[in-house]
TORTITOR-26341 format. One record per residue (C-alpha): residue number from 0; x, z, y. Coordinates in steps of 0.001 Angstrom, whole numbers, plus 524288, in hexadecimal, padded with zeros to 5 digits. Layout:
BEGIN
- num:X:Z:Y
- NUM:X:Z:Y
...
This chain:
BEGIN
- num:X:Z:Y
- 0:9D266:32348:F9B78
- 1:9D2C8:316B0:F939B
- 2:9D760:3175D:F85BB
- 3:9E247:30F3C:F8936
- 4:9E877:31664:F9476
- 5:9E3D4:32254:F8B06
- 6:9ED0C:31DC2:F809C
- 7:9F786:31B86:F8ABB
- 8:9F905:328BA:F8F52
- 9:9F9E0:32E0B:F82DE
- 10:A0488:32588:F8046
- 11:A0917:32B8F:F8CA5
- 12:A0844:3386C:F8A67
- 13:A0E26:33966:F7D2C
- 14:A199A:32F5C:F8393
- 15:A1B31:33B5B:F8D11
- 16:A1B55:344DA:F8355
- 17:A272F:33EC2:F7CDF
- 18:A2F9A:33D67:F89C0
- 19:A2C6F:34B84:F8CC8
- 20:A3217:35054:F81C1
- 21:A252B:35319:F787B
- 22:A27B4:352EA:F6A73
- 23:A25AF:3474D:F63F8
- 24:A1C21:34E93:F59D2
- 25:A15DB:3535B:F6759
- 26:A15B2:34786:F6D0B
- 27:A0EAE:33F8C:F60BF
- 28:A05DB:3496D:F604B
- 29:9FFD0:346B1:F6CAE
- 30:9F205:340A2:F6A3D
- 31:9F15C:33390:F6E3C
- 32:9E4DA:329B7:F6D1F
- 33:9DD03:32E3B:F5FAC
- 34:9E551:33762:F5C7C
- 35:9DF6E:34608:F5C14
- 36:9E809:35013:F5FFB
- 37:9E8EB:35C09:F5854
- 38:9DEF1:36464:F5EF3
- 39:9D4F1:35B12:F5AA4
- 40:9D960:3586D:F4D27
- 41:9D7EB:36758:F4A28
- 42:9CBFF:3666B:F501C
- 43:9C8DA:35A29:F47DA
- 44:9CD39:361DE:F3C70
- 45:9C4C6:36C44:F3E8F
- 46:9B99E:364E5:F4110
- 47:9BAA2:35D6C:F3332
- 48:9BC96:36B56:F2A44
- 49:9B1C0:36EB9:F22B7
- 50:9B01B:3774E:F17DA
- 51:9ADB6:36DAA:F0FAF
- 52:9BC62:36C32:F11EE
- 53:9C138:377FF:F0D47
- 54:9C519:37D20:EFFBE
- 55:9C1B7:389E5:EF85F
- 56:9CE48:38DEE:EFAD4
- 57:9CE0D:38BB1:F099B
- 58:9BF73:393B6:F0A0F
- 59:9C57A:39D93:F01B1
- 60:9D161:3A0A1:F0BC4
- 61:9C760:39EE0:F1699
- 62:9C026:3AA91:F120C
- 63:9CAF1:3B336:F0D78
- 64:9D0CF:3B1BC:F1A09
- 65:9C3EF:3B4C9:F211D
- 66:9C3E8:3C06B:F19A7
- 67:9D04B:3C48F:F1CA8
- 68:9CFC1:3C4C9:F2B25
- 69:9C308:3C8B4:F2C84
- 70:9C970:3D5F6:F2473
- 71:9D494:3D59F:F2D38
- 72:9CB1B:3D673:F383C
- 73:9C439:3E0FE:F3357
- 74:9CDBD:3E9EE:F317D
- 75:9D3EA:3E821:F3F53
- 76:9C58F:3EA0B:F4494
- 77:9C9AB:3F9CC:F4A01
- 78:9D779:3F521:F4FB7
- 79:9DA3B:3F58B:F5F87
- 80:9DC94:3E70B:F62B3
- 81:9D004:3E3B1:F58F9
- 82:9C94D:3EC87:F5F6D
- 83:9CB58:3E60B:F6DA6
- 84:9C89E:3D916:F67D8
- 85:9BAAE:3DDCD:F6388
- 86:9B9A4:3E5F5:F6FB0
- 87:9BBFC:3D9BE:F775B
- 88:9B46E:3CFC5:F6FAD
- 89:9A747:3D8F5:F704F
- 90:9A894:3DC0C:F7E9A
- 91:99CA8:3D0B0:F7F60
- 92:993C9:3DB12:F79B0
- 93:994AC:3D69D:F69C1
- 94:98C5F:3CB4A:F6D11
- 95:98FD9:3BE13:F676B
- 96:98F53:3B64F:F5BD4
- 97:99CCD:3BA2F:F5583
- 98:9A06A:3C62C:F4C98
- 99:9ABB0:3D0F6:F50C1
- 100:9B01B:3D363:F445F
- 101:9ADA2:3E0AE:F3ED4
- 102:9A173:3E2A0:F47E0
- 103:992D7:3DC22:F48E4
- 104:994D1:3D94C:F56E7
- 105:9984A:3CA16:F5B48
- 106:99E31:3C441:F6729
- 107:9A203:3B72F:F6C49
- 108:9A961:3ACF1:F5FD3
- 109:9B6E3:3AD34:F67F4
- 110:9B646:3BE79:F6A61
- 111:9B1A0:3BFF0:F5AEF
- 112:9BE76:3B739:F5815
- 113:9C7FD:3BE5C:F60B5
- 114:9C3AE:3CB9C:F5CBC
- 115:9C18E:3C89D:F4D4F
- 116:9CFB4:3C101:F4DC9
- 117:9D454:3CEB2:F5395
- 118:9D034:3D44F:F48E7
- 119:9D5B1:3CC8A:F3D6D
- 120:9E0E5:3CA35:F4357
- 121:9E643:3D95F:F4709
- 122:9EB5B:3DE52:F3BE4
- 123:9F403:3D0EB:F3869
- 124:9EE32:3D0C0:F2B89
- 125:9E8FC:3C3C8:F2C5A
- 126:9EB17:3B88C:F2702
- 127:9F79A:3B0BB:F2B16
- 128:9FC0E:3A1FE:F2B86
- 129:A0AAB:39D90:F2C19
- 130:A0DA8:38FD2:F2FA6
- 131:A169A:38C3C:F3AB2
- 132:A0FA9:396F2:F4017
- 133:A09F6:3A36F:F3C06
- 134:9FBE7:3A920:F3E43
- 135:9EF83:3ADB4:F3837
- 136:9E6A0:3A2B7:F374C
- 137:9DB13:3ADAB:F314C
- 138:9DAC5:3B1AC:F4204
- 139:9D2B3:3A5A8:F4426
- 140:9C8D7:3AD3B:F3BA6
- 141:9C19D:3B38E:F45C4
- 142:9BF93:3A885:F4E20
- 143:9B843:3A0D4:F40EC
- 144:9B112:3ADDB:F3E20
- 145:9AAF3:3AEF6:F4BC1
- 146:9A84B:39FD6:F4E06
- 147:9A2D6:39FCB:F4102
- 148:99983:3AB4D:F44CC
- 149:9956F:3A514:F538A
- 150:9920E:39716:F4CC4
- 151:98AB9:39CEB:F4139
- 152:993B9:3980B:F377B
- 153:993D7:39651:F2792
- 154:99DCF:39D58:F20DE
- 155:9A3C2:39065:F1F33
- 156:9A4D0:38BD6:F2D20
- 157:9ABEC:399A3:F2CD4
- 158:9B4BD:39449:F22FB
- 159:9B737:3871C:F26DD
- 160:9BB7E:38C9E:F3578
- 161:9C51E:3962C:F302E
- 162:9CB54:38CC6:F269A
- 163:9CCB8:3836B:F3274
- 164:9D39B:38DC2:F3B89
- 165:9DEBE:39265:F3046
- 166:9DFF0:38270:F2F74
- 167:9E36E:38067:F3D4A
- 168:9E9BB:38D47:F4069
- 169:9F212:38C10:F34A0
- 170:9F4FB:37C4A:F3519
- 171:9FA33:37E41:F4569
- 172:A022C:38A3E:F40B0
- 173:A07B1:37F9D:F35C0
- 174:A0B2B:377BC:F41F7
- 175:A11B2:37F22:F4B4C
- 176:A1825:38C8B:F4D4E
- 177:A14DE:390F5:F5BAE
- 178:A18CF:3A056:F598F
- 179:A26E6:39CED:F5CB7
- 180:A22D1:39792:F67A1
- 181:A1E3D:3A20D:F6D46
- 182:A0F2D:39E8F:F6A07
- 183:A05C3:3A65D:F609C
- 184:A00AA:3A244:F5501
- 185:9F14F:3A48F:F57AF
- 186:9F35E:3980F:F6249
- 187:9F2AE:390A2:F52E0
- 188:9E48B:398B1:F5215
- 189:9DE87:391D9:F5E24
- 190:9DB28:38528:F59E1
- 191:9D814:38BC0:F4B24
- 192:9CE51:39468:F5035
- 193:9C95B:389A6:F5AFC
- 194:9C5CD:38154:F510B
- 195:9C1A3:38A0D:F4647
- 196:9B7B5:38FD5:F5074
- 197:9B5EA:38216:F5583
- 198:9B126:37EBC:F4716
- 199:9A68B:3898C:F45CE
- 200:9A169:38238:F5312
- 201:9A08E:37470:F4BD8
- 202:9A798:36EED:F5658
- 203:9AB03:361FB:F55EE
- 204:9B93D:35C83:F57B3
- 205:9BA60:35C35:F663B
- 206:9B659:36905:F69CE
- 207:9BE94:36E92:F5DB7
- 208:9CA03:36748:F64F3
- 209:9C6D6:36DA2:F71AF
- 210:9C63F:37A80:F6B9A
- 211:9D1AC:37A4D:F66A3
- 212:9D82C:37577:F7490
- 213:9D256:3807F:F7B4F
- 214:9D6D5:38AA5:F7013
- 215:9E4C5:3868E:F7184
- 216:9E68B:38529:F7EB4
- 217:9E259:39270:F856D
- 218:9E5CB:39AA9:F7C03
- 219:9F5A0:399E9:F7723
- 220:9FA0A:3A5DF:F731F
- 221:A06F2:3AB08:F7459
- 222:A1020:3AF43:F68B0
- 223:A1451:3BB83:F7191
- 224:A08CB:3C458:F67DE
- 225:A1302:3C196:F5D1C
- 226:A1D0F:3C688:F611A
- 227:A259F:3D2BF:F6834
- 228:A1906:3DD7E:F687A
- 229:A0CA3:3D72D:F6367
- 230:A01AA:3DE7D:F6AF9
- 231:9F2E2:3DEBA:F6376
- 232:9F2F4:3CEA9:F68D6
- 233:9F937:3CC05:F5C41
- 234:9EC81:3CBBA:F53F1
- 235:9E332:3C7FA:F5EFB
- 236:9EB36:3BCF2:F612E
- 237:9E44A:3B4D3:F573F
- 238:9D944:3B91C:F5A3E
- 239:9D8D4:3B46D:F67E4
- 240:9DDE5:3A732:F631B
- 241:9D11F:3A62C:F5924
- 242:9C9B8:3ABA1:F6678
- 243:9CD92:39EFD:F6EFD
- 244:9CBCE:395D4:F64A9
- 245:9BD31:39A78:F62FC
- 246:9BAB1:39AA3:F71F9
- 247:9C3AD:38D91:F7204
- 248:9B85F:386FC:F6886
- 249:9ACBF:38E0F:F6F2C
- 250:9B218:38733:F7BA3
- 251:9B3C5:37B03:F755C
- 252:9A5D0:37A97:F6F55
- 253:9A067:37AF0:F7C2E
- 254:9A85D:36E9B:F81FF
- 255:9B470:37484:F882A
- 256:9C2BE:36BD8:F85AF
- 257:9CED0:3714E:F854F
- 258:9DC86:36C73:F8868
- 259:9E062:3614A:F7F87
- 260:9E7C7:35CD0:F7895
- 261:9ED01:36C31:F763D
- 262:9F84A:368DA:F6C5C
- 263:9FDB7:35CDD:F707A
- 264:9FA05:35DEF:F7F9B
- 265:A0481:35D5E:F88BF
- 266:A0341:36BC7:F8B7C
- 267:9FDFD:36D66:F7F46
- 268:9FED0:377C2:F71C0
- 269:A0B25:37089:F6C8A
- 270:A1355:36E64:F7A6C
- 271:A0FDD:37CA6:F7D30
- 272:A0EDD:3843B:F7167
- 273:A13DD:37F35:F63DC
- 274:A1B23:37346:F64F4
- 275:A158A:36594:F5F84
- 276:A0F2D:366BB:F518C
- 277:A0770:35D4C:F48C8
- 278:9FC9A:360F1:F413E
- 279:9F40F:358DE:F380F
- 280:9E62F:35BEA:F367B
- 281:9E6CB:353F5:F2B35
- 282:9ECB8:35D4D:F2359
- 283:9E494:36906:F2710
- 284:9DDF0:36FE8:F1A8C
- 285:9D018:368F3:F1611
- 286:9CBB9:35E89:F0B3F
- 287:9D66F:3635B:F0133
- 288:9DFF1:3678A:F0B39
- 289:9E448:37500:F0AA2
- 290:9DF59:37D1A:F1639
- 291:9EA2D:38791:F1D54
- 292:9E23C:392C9:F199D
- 293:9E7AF:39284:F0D96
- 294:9F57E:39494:F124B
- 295:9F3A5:3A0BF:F1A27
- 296:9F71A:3AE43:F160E
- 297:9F02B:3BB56:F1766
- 298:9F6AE:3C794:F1B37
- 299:9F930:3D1DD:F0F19
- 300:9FE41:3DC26:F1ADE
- 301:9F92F:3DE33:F28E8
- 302:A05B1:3D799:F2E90
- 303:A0BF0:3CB98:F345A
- 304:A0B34:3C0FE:F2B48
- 305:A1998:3BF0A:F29F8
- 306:A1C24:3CE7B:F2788
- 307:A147D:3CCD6:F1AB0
- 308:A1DFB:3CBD4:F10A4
- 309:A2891:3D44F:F17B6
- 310:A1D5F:3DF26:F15D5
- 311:A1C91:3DCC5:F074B
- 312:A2C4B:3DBAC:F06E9
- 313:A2E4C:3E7D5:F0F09
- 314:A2513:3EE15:F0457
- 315:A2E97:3EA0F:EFB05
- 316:A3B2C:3EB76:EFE33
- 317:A3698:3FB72:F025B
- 318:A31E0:3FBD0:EF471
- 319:A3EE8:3F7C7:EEF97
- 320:A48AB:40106:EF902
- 321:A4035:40D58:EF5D2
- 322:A42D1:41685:F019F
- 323:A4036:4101A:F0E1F
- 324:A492E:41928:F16E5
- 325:A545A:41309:F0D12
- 326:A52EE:4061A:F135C
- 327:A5D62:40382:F1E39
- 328:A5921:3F3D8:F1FE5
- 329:A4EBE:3EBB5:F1F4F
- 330:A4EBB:3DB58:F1F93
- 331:A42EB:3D37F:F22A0
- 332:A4522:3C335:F1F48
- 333:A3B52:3BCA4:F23CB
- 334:A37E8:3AF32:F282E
- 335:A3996:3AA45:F3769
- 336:A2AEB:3AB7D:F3A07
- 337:A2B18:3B9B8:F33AB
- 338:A3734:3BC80:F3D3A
- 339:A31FB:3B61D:F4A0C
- 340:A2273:3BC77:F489D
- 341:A27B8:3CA40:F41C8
- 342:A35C3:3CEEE:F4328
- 343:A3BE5:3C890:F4F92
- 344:A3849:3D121:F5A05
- 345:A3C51:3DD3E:F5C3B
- 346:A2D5D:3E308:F5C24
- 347:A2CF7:3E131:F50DB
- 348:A3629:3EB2A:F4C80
- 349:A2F76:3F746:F5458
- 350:A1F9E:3F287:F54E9
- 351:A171C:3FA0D:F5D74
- 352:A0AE3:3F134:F59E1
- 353:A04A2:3EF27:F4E20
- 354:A04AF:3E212:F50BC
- 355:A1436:3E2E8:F5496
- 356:A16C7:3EAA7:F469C
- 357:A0DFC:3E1B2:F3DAA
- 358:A1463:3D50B:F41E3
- 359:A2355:3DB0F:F3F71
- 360:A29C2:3D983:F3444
- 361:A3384:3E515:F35DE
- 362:A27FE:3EF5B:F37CD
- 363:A1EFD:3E91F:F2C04
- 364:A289E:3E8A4:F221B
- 365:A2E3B:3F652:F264B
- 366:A2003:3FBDA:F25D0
- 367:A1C90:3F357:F1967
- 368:A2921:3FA68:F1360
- 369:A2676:40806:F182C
- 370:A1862:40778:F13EF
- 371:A18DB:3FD4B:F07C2
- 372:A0C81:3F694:F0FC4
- 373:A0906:3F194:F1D08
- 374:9FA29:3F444:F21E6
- 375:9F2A9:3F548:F2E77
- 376:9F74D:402F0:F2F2A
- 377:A05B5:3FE72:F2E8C
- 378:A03DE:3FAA3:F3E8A
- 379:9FFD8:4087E:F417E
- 380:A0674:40F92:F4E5D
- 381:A0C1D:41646:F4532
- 382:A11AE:40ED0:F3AD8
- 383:A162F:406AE:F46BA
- 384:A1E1A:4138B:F4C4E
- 385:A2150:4179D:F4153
- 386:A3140:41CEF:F4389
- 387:A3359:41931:F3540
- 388:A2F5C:40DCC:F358C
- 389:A34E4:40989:F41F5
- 390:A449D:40FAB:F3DB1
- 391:A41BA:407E8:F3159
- 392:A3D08:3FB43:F381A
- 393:A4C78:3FA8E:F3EE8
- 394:A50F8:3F82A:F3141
- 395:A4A5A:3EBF6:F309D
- 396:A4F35:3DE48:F330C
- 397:A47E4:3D134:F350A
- 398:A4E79:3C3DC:F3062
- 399:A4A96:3B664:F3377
- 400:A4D3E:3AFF5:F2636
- 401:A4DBA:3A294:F2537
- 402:A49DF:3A413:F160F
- 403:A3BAB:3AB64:F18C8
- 404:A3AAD:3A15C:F2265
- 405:A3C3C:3959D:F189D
- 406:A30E7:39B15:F10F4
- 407:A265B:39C63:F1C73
- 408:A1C84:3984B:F1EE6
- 409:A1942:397D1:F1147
- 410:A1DC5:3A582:F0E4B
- 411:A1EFC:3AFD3:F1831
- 412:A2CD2:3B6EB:F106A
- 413:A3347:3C3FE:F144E
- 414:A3F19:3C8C3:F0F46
- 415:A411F:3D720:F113C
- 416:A4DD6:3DE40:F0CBE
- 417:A5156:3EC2D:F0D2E
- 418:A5E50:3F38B:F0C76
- 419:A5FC8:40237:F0769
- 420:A6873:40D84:F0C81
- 421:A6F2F:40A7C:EFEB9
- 422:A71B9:3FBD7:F00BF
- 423:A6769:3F5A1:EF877
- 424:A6048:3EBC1:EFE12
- 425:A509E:3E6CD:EF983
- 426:A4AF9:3DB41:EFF1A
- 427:A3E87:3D48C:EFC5E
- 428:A3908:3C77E:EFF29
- 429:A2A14:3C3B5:F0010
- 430:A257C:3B755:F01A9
- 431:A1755:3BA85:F03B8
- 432:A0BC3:3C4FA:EFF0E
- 433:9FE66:3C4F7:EF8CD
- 434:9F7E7:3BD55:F05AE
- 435:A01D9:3B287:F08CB
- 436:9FE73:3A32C:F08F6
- 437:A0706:3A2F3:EFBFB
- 438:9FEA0:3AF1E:EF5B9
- 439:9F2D1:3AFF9:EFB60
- 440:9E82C:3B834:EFA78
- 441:9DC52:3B7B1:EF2B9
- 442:9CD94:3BC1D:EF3DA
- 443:9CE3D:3C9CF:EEE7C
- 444:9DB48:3C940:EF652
- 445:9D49D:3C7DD:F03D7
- 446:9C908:3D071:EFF7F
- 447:9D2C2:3DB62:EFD54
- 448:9D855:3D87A:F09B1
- 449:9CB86:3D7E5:F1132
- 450:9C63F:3E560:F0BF2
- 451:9D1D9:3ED5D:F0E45
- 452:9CFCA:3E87F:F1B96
- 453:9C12A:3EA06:F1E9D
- 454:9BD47:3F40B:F1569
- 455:9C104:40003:F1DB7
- 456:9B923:3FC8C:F27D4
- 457:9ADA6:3F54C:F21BA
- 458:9AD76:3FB24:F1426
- 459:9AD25:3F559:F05EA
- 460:99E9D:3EF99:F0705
- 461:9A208:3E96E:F1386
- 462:9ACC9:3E27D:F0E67
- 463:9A7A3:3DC60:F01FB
- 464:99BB9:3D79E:F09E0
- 465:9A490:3D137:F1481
- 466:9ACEA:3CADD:F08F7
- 467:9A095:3C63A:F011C
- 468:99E4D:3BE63:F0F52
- 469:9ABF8:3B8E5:F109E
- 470:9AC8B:3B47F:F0185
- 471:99FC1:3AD22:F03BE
- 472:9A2EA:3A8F0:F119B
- 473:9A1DB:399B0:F0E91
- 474:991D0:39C0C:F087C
- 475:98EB4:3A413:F14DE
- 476:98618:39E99:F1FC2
- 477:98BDB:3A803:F2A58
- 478:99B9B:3AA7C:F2BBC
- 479:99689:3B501:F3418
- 480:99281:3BCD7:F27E1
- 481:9A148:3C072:F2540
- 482:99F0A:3CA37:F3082
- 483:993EB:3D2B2:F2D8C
- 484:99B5F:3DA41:F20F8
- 485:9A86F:3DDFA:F2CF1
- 486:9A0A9:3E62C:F344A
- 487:9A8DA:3F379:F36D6
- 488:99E61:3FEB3:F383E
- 489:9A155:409E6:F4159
């Protein structure tokens, strides 16, 4: 076509766009002649980072967050659905050039991803993100880890890629909430892990784009695992998300083009899915800008992120009433988000899942007040039957406050009042816990962290020698090395 009639029928299109009702925002954002649309600018973006870019701060995070869901993984490696996923990912015969965690056998980049993400992701004690939307940016881990591994990378190409997928998971969940409607969060990890892997290739620009056109568009997930009963898809979700980005990139190295343009197309990620957005790659973190990694949180209990501080106000306001069987009511303020993803549906009020029970807010505080803790055990069959528990749990009321809601995303508040047989009433608000954006962790934080987790199943030794790696991951030649120390024996 000549550049002229080109021009014309861009002009065209985005004339047709108005009269058919597209939002203006939509409507400018509809690349016209030198103008990239936002596919490519990530994938410009992500072709420019380089270490070089990043700050000690930034490298820090990167490797405390490694750590962390790398120990997440490792103590989930005995559960069912992990089990599948590792089941599933060897069925090749072990062969490949990517680590399952927790074993010395390797598979395929995009099977090592899927069943590693299964694994850091089951217990919901992960790291968690909270823009417009919430997720858990540390689930594009295991798609760096096993691209790193396949391409033979430094423990800084390891570094760079994971600082790049928390920047684009976390910027698009800045842009748009899609939860509400009726979309799932890990649709944001597609182009993050796409790219990330996309980066350990050294591709260039245009097959970054294309990988992140294929990501998106065959593999939208639905917000139905968030909601009513939430089946063991809940924390493989992510995990299959960081899955198709990998195979998206491996696709894209090899020549293959996907639809485009996959936001702004007429059938495209914002008619479809979110709703117009703008995003600025300009602003992304690099050369004195701050990077998102900084602003996520890490999980002090295994639990929704949003349940967090009900847990520790639960804790408190038992504390305060004494006798548990005094208390005749129970009031849980939290924000909108906390309401819509923890104590709307009626589920959530008599779980028969773990993952049902550890993403309501009625069961965790109740447990958390019960017990004066929440742990992996608190999802047992069980504690999840318990009659108790359950008579106690009718007590309970969730409110949508408008108040909690003023102070997310920022801070992710609970208010949680009691009343006793003899009128008095305790109450306790928390803001946020040791692990929040607002008070994060530090190193001897995450190491305590990371060897409650791994050290029943790999020992002490095991876990000092797999730390020693992680501390020093930027001076090692191999980001495979962080492996070798996980190995579960017997």
């Amino acid at each position: 076509m000549h550049r002229r009639h080109f021009i014309a029928s861009l002009g065209a299109l985005a004339a047709s766009a108005a009269a058919a009702g597209v939002a203006p925002a939509l409507a400018q954002s509809l690349p016209g002649a030198g103008q990239r649309n936002l596919a490519q600018r990530l994938a410009a973006y992500a072709a420019a980072l380089r270490y070089e870019d990043l700050d000690d701060t930034t490298v820090e995070l990167a490797k405390t967050h490694l750590a962390d869901a790398l120990g997440c993984g490792v103590a989930a490696f005995a559960e069912k659905p992990v089990k599948i996923a590792r089941t599933v990912a060897l069925a090749q015969g072990g062969n490949g050039t990517a680590t399952v965690l927790g074993t010395r056998l390797r598979t395929s980049p995009d099977l090592a991803t899927f069943a590693n993400g299964a694994a850091m992701r089951y217990y919901d004690l992960n790291d968690v993100y909270a823009g417009k939307e919430i997720g858990h940016p540390s689930d594009n881990m295991s798609a760096c880890l096993a691209q790193a591994e396949a391409m033979g990378a430094s423990g800084r190409d390891l570094i760079v890629a994971v600082v790049l997928a928390y920047e684009i998971d976390c910027r698009l969940m800045d842009a748009a909430s899609i939860s509400q409607h009726g979309w799932d969060h890990p649709n944001f990890s597609l182009p993050a892990a796409a790219l990330a892997a996309g980066k350990l290739m050294k591709l260039d620009e245009a097959r970054l784009t294309e990988s992140v056109n294929l990501a998106i568009n065959g593999h939208l997930a639905l917000n139905q695992t968030r909601v009513q009963t939430i089946s063991n898809w809940k924390g493989l979700a992510d995990a299959d998300a960081a899955r198709n980005g990998v195979f998206a990139a491996a696709l894209a190295r090899e020549g293959l083009t996907g639809p485009s343009p996959i936001f702004e197309g007429d059938a495209g990620f914002f008619k479809q899915v979110s709703g117009p957005f703008t995003l600025d790659t300009n602003t992304f973190g690099g050369r004195g800008r701050p990077f998102r990694i900084r602003d996520c949180s890490v999980k002090f209990y295994p639990a929704q992120a949003l349940t967090q501080t009900a847990i520790a106000a639960g804790i408190d306001v038992a504390q305060q009433a004494g006798d548990i069987s005094r208390i005749t009511a129970v009031e849980i303020r939290t924000s909108h988000e906390g309401y819509f993803s923890a104590g709307m549906d009626a589920e959530k009020w008599a779980p028969e899942t773990s993952g049902t029970a550890d993403h309501s807010l009625p069961y965790v505080t109740a447990k958390a007040m019960f017990d004066r803790d929440i742990g992996v055990a608190s999802y047992s069959n069980a504690a999840l039957h318990d009659p108790k528990l359950r008579s106690f749990m009718k007590k309970i009321r969730v409110i949508d406050d408008p108040e909690m809601t003023k102070l997310y995303p920022k801070y992710y508040a609970t208010v949680v009042s009691v009343t006793r047989d003899d009128g008095q009433v305790f109450s306790k608000q928390v803001d946020d816990i040791p692990g929040s954006a607002t008070r994060p962790m530090q190193r001897a934080d995450f190491e305590k962290k990371f060897r409650k987790n791994v050290e029943p199943l790999i020992g002490s030794a095991s876990a000092g020698e797999a730390l020693g790696v992680l501390w020093d991951l930027e001076r090692r030649n191999r980001a495979s090395d962080v492996f070798s120390p996980l190995v579960i024996r017997g």
